[in-house]
C-alpha positions in Angstrom: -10.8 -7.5 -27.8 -10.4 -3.9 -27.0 -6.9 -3.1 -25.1 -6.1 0.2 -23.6 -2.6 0.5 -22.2 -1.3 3.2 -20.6 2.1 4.4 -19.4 4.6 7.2 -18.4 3.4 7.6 -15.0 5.8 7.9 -12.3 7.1 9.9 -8.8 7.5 13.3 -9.4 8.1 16.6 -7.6 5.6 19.8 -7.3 6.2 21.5 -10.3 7.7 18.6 -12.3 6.3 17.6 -15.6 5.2 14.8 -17.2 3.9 12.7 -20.1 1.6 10.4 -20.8 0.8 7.6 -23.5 -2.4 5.9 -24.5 -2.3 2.6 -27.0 -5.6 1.7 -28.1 -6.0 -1.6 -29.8 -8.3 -4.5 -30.7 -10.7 -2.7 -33.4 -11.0 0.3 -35.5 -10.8 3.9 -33.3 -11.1 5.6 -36.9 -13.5 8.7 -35.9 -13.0 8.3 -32.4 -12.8 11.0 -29.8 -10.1 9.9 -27.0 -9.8 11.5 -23.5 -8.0 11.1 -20.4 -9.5 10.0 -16.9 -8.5 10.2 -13.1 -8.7 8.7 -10.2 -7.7 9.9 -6.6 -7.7 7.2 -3.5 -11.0 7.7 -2.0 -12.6 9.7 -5.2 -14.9 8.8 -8.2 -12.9 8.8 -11.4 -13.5 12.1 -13.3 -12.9 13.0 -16.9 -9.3 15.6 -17.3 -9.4 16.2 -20.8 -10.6 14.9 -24.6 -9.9 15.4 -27.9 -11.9 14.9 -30.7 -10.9 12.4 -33.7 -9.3 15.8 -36.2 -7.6 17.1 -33.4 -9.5 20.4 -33.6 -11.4 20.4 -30.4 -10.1 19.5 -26.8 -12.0 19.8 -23.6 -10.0 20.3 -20.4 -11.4 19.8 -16.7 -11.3 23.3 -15.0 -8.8 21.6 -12.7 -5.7 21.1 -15.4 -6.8 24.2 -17.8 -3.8 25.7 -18.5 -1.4 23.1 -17.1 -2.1 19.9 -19.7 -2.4 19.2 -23.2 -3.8 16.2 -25.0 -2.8 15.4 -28.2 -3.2 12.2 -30.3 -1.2 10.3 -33.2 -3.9 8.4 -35.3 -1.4 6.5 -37.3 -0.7 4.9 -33.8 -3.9 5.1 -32.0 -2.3 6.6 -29.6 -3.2 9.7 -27.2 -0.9 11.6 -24.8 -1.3 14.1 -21.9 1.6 16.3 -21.3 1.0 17.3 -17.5 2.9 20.5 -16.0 3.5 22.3 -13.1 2.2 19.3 -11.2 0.5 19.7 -8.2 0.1 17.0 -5.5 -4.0 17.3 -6.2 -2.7 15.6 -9.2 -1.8 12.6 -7.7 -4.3 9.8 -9.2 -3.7 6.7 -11.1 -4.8 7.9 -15.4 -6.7 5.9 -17.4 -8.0 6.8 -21.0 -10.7 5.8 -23.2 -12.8 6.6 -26.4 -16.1 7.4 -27.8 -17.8 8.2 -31.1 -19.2 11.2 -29.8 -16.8 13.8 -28.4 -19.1 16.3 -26.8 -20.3 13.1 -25.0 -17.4 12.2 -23.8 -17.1 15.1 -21.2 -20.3 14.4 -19.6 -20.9 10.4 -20.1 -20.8 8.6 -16.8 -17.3 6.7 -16.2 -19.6 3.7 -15.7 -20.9 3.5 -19.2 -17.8 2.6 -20.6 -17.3 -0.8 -21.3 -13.4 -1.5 -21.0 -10.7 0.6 -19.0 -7.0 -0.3 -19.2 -5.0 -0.8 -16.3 -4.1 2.7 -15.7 -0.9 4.4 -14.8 0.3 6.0 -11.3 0.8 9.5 -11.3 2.5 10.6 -8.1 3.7 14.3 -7.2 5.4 14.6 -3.6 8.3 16.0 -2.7 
């Protein structure tokens, strides 16, 4: 069964930082490309960024480019997003996921998937 945790969410301040973790679990995510997903209250959930399974290409939304960074650890199966100079837009619970096919991944509808984790609260307020 295919598990998707994330974490490092949290409350923080315009401007703040933060960092985000992705365990994926349950089969094989060799040649995978991961990405990050968001959600606002009231809003459809919208791709933020991917990264294919090398590490060599990324894909940012036009609303973090310049402010976030994906990265992965494939030893772990895990991805990250380092978020910075938050802005409150940002506020939105996070929720990763994968695909064999990275240029798919920033265009596939969120509904295609077939598992989401939980998801983790990111809040900026001050």
């Amino acid at each position: 069964q295919v598990q998707l945790v994330e974490s490092g969410g949290g409350l923080v301040q315009p401007g703040g930082s933060l960092r985000l973790s992705c365990v994926a679990s349950g089969r094989s995510f060799n040649y995978y490309a991961m990405g990050w997903f968001r959600q606002a209250p009231g809003k459809e959930r919208d791709v933020v960024a991917v990264i294919s399974w090398s590490g060599g290409a990324t894909y940012y939304a036009d609303s973090v480019k310049g402010r976030a960074t994906i990265s992965r650890d494939n030893s772990k199966n895990t991805v990250y997003l380092q978020m910075n100079s938050l802005k409150p837009e940002d506020t939105a619970v996070y929720y990763c996921n994968a695909d064999r096919d990275y240029s798919k991944m920033t265009t596939k509808p969120v509904g295609a998937y077939d598992y989401w984790g939980q998801g983790t609260q990111v809040t900026v307020s001050s």
